[in-house]
Residue, then its C-alpha position, 0 to 999 in steps of 0.5 A: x417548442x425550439x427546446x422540445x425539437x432539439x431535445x426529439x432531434x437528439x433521441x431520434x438522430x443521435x449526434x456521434x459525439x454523443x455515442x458511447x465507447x468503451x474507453x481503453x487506457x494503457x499504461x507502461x510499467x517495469x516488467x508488464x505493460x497495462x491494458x484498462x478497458x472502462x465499461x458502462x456496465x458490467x460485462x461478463x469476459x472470459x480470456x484465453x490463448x490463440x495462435x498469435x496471442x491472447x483473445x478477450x471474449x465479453x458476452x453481449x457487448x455490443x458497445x464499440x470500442x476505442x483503441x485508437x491512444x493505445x500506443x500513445x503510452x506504451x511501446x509494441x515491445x510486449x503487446x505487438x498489435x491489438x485489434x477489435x471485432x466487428x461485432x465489437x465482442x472479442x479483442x485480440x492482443x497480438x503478443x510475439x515476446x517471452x511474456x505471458x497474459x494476467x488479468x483481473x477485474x479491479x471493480x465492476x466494469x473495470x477489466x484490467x489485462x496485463x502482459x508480463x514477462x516471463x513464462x506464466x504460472x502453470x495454472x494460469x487460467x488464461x493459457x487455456x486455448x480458445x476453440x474456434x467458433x465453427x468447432x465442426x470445421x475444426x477437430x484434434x488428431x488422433x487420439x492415440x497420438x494426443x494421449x501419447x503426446x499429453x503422457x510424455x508430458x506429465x512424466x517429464x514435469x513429474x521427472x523434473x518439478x522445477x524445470x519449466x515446461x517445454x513446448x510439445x509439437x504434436x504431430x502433424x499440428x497446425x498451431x502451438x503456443x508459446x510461452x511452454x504450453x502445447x495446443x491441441x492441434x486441430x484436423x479439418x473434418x473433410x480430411x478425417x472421416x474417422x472422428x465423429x463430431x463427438x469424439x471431435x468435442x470431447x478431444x477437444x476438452x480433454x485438450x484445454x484440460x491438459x493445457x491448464x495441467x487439470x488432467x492426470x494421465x495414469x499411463x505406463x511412461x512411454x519409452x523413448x530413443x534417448x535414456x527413459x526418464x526416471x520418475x523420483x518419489x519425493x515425500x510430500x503431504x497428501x491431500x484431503x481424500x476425496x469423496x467423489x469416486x474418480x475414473x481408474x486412469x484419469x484424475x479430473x481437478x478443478x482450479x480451486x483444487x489445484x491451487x490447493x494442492x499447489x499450496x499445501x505446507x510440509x507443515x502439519x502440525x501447530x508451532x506449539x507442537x500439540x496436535x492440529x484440530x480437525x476439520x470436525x471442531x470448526x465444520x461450520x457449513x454442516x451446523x446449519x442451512x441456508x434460508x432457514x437459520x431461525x427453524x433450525x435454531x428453534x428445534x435446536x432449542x426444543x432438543x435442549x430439554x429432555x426428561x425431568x429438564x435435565x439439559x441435554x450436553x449434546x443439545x446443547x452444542x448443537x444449539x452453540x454451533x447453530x448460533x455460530x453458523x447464524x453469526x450469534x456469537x453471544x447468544x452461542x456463549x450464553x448457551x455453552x455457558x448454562x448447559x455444560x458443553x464438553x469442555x473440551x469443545x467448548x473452548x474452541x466453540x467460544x472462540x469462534x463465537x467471539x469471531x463471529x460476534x466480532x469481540x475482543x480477542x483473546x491473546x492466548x486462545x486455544x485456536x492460536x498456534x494452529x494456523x500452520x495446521x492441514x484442515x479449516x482450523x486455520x482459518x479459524x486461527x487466522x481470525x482469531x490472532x488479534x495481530x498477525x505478523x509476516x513470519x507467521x506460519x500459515x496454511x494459507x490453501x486451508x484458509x482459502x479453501x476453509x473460507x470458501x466452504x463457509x456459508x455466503x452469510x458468513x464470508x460476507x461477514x468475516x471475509x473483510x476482516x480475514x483479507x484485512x489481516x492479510x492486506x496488513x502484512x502485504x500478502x495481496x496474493x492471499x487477500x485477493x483469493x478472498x476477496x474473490x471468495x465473497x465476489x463470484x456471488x450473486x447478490x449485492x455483496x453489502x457495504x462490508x464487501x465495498x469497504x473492503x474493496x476501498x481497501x483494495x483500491x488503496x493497496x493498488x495505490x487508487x487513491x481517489x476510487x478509493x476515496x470516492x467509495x468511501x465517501x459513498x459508503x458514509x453516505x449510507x445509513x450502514x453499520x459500516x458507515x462509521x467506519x467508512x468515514x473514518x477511513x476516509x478522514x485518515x486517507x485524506x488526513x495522510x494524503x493532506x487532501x482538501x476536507x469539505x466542512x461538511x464532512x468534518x461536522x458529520x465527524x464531529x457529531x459522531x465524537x460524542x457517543x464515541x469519544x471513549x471507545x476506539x472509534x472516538x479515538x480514531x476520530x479525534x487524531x484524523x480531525x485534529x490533523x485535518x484541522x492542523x493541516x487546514x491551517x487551523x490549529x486552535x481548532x486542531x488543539x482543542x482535539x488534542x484536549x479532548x484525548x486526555x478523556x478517552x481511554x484508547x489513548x495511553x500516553x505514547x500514542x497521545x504523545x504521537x498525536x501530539x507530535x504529528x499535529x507540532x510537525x504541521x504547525x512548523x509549516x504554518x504561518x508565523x501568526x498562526x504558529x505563534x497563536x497555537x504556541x503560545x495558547x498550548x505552552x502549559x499544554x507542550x510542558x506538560x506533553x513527553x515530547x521528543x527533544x526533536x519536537x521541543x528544538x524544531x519549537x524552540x529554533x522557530x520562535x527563535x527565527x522569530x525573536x522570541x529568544x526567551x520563549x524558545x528557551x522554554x519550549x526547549x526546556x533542555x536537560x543537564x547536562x544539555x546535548x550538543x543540538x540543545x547548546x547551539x539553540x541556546x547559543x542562538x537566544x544568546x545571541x539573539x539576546x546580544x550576550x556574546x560571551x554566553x554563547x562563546x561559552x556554550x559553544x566551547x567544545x562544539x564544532x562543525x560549520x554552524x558552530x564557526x559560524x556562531x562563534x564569528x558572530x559572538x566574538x564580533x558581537x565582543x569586539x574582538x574581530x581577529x578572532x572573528x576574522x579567523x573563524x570566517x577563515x575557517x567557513x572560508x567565507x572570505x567576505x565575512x573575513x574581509x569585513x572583519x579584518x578592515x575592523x580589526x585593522x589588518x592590512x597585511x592580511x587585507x593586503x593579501x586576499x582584498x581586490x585590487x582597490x582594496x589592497x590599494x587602500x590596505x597599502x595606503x594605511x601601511x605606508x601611512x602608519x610608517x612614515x617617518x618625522x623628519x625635520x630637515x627642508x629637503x626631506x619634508x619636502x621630499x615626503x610632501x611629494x610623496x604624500x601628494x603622489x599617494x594622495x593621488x593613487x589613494x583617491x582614484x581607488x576610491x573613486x573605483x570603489x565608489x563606481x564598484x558600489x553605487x549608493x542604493x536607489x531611493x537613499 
């Protein structure tokens, strides 16, 4: 009874550390500052220009939101205030700087908005002006004067293309942006009686439409006091016709169109010099329609027959083109194959087909070379390129647009693949258009899409959102769930990030059936490196057997695998680096390692004592390099052969090698030259070692301490005295003995005290 009171308290009185927030998270970078607003669901927002900033509107959010550790990691250099409505549906980023607003959604519910420097992009969707929300209190000026100013406008950037846009007061305005764009000014109704509230709207949208630059006023220039603007005709690639019938003196053009037109190369025609295919040959979206792909496939293959059997060409690619659209590559082949299709098509068809049915592509297909071209061809040569290359000339607005005029099926299909073409050279740019493409649809966008957005989330340097989508993917019973976890074990495997054992078992049991393709390929180097890294290298060295049985592996990136998983064996503990070693040493002979792999080897067993393992593993060529001759003078060493390791280091030098030589002529008794190497290293206490063996006082006499020079002194002195046999001279000398006897033992005395004996001797 107790539990069921608290549990009825806790939904009928809510405790306020229980209610929900809209978390925002900020973060400073070097030119733009982040705002991350983290949402339980997702919301639908739209963002745009008002007088002091920007406004960010989210439709039914009801949810507060908290702002309070906004400023805990940024400065108000950028973003001077933001405050929240009551209502919790629109937040306002007080902006007063040279900087401009971009945002984006990273995932559902997680709204990224950056401020940035600089002046924004003259088809930024964000400069629009927002209208204020009683639009009957709030009208433009005059439309003489907004045509006039809106005019003057495009014939100054149609007179000088590369300038930035320059603010237009309109007259008698009551607001204007920054950042080089004009608002449309707003009249109040009660001191205008001549606008309607309809003129007042439309105005109004003429007015956003000409901020975001999608207006084209077809008017005579305007004259002005100053010298008139001379318009320069400069010679540029048209676009594609359009098929509407637009207005005489006003030219209407959505974002998309724009972006293209933007986009558009001087370029039109392939790298090869042949003729660009049109836009008819890979047409894709008018070879089917939605919902009835199988009905349409049929009475195509009822058309494939005519009089007497004979097949039908024209049929018969029709048939081809309906398998394409429905994503039967195959079964499209078969049928260009049997029932003698134009040759000429059919070349193109049978590409696509392989796209589509995801085969091996061709390296010299008939589709390459057009990626530069001016219709939807390229994007089909895109997708047909088995590499693609920074360098690469690429209609990249035909590729959009070409991509976005695909059927939904088919962009759900192709698009993973297309934006990770373009994600391999760095282009996020091109790969973000894309992947927005597939997003802006309705519907559950399928594992492939969610793959391609761990991608994403890897290229944003998310790492670990892009971990978990991943993991939930493999999760799945999906067609891509292979893949997914695939991807996981290599980012983790890069990352040498923890790997639960369950997650390697489920690998494992995908290794059979795919132990000879690429995926078992893939496989077997991310587990062997996981292995390594987990400190288990045996587990690691069977995996590297087992490449030898498939066939993706050729023998440079067998090597490799090789290579990487002896770069994580040098930093194991000695027992487990000693166990892989030597149970893989028939294998490592065997392997055509680099010499910097068989030294990193052969130095560490070395450390470790095993002089004559090391010269194995190192297996050192004739004549050996410089690298090779100080490892072996090292075993020699480590063997106690002086005079080898002199011999090896004969024509060598450098510090390490001083260093090797003193211990070889040390290790041969001859401590004068030893001395002189440790001069040489300017490692006086080696030097000074060296020198009380070899029984150089002098020297000693010159670079020892006080108590030191003392001694060496002493010894000189000693080894001078002469033999005199008269009384008074022996008695002379004795006095002397006795004197320096004195002086030599308080210097032993002070060496004693300078160097007590070690505790517990």
């Amino acid at each position: 009874m107790i539990r069921l009171a608290l549990v009825l308290l806790v939904v009928f009185f809510p405790v306020a550390g229980f209610a929900q927030k809209i978390l925002v998270r900020s973060g400073e970078h070097g030119d733009f500052s982040r705002l991350a607003f983290s949402f339980a669901t997702p919301v639908e927002w739209k963002m745009g220009r008002v007088a002091n900033g920007y406004e960010i509107r989210l439709q039914g959010n009801s949810v507060p939101i908290d702002i309070s550790g906004v400023y805990r990691r940024i400065s108000r250099e950028r973003i001077k205030n933001i405050s929240v409505s009551k209502g919790n549906s629109s937040i306002v980023l007080s902006v007063d700087c040279p900087c401009h607003a971009d945002a984006f959604e990273f995932r559902a519910g997680l709204l990224v908005v950056d401020i940035k420097d600089g002046l924004p992009k003259g088809d930024s969707p964000f400069e629009t002006a927002f209208a204020s929300d009683e639009t009957s209190d709030v009208v433009p000026n005059e439309p003489a004067q907004v045509v006039k100013v809106l005019t003057e406008d495009i014939v100054e950037t149609a007179a000088n293309p590369d300038q930035q846009p320059v603010p237009q007061h309109l007259p008698e305005s009551s607001g204007s942006f920054g950042n080089g764009l004009a608002l449309l000014p707003k009249v109040n109704l009660e001191e205008s009686g001549r606008i309607t509230k309809m003129q007042s709207e439309m105005l109004r949208q003429i007015g956003r439409a000409a901020a975001q630059g999608l207006l084209d006023a077809n008017l005579p220039v305007p004259s002005h006091d100053t010298q008139p603007v001379k318009v320069t005709e400069e010679p540029r690639v048209e676009a594609p016709e359009s098929t509407r019938k637009e207005h005489i003196n006003i030219h209407i053009e959505n974002s998309v169109d724009r972006e293209i037109s933007r986009l558009l190369p001087e370029r039109t025609v392939p790298n090869d010099g042949s003729a660009c295919i049109g836009n008819d040959a890979v047409n894709v979206q008018e070879w089917g329609g939605e919902g009835a792909v199988w009905k349409q496939i049929s009475e195509q293959r009822r058309k494939l027959s005519g009089e007497f059997d004979k097949a039908n060409p024209e049929a018969a690619e029709a048939l081809a083109k309906a398998y394409i659209y429905a994503g039967f590559g195959a079964e499209s082949m078969r049928v260009i194959d049997e029932f003698g299709v134009d040759p000429e098509k059919a070349g193109i068809l049978k590409e696509m087909a392989r796209i589509v049915d995801g085969l091996v592509l061709l390296q010299n297909g008939v589709l390459q070379g057009q990626s530069g071209c001016d219709s939807a061809v390229a994007l089909w040569a895109v997708l047909s390129m088995p590499a693609m290359s920074k360098g690469t000339e690429i209609n990249r607005s035909m590729v959009i647009s070409g991509f976005s005029a695909l059927p939904l099926h088919l962009r759900r299909h192709l698009g993973p693949q297309l934006a990770g073409k373009f994600l391999a050279i760095g282009d996020m740019e091109t790969a973000s258009a894309i992947r927005n493409a597939i997003a802006r649809a309705p519907g559950d966008a399928g594992a492939e899409f969610r793959l391609m957005e761990a991608r994403f989330e890897q290229e944003r340097g998310h790492h670990d959102a892009a971990e978990q989508t991943l993991t939930d993917i493999a999760k799945d019973n999906s067609a891509v769930a292979l893949e997914a976890l695939i991807g996981l074990l290599e980012t983790k495997a890069e990352r040498k990030s923890d790997v639960s054992e369950e997650l390697l078992v489920t690998a494992e049991s995908y290794l059979f059936e795919q132990k000879t393709n690429e995926n078992g390929a893939r496989l077997l180097r991310a587990i062997a490196l996981i292995r390594a890294q987990s400190g288990d290298l045996l587990a690691a060295l069977h995996k590297l057997r087992a490449i030898k049985v498939n066939s993706f592996f050729d023998d440079q990136a067998e090597t490799q695998v090789w290579e990487d998983v002896l770069a994580v064996a040098g930093g194991a503990t000695d027992e487990a680096f000693l166990k892989f070693v030597f149970a893989a040493r028939k294998d490592i002979s065997e392997q055509g390692i680099s010499r910097s792999a068989h030294q990193t080897i052969a130095l560490r067993l070395i450390e470790l004592g095993f002089s004559e393992m090391a010269m194995d593993m190192l297996d050192p060529p004739s004549p050996p390099t410089n690298v090779d001759r100080l490892i072996m003078a090292k075993a020699a060493l480590l063997d106690g052969k002086g005079g080898r390791a002199i011999t090896l280091l004969e024509h060598a030098s450098g510090e390490e090698v001083a260093g090797l030589r003193a211990q070889a002529f040390e290790m041969l008794g001859d401590y004068e030259k030893a001395a002189e190497e440790y001069a040489a290293l300017q490692d006086q206490d080696g030097q000074k070692a060296a020198l009380w063996q070899a029984e150089g006082w002098a020297r000693l006499q010159e670079i020892g301490s006080d108590p030191e020079k003392m001694l060496a002194r002493s010894m000189i002195t000693d080894s001078q005295m002469p033999n005199q046999r008269l009384a008074e001279e022996i008695l002379a000398t004795n006095a002397l003995l006795i004197e320096e006897s004195g002086r030599f033992r308080r210097s032993v005395e002070e060496l004693i005290n300078g160097f007590p004996a070690p505790s517990g001797g």
